[in-house]
N, C-alpha and C positions, 0 to 999 in steps of 0.2 A: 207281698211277701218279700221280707230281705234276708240273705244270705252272704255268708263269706267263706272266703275260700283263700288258701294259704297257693302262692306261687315266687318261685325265684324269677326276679328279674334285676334288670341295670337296671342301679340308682346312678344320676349322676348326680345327685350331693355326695354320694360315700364312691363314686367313679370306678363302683366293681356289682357285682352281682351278688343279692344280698335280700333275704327272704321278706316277701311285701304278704298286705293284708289285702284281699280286690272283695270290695263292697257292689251287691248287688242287690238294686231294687226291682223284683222280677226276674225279667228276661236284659233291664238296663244297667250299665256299667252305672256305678253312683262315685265309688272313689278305689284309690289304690294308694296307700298306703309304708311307705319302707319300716320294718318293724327295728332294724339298723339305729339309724339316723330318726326317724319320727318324723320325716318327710312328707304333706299329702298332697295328695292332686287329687282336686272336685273335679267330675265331671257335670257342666251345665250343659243341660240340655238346650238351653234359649241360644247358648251363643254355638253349639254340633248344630242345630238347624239352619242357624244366622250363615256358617260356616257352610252346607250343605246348598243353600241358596245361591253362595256366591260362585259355589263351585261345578252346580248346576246349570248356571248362565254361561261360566266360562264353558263348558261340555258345548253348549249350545252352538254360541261365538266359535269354537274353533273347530266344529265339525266339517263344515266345506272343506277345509286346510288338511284336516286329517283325511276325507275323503280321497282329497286331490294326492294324497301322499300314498294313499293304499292303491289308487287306480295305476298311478306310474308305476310302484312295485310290483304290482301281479295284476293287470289287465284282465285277464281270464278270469281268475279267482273273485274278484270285484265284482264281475260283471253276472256269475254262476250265483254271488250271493246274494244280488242288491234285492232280488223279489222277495226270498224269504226275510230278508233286515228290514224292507221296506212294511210289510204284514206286520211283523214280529215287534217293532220296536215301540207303536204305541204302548201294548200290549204290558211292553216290558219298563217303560216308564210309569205307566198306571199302575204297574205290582209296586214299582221302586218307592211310591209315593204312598199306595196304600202300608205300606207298612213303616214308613214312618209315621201315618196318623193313627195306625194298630199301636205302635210303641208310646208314641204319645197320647194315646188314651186309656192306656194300660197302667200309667202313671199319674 
């Protein structure tokens, strides 16, 4: 099922705010539109997950560092939440995942 939907947004070809067309495939963003200027922007879906991979890895890579950054700030607070983040977070990356293969199989 596709839909559109009429919204103001910045164009930065016409470098003001200026009524766009937002194309929906489903529940998925498909394109957006300046009805202005005739502007479009595709949204690919290959290269949002290419882009979610990489930004996945880096989450990965630099959670020690972020860790190490939240223990020095609040000791206590860290240390009150690590049991329920330590449970919680498979949990919460297996939802994060399943619904990107819901959205992508939706499509």
């Amino acid at each position: 099922m596709t839909s559109k939907m009429k919204a103001e947004l910045f164009c930065l070809h016409c470098n003001k705010d200026t009524p766009h067309e937002v194309n929906y495939a489903g529940n998925t963003l498909k394109s957006i539109k300046c009805l202005n200027c005739g502007n479009e922007i595709e949204i690919r879906r290959d290269k949002l997950l290419e882009n979610y991979a990489a930004d996945f890895i880096d989450r990965i890579l630099t959670k020690p560092y972020r860790m190490t950054q939240e223990l020095e700030q609040d000791l206590t607070g860290f240390i009150l939440s690590l049991p329920i983040r330590i449970i919680t977070k498979p949990y919460r990356i297996a939802k994060e995942v399943e619904d990107i293969i819901k959205d992508e199989q939706d499509n």
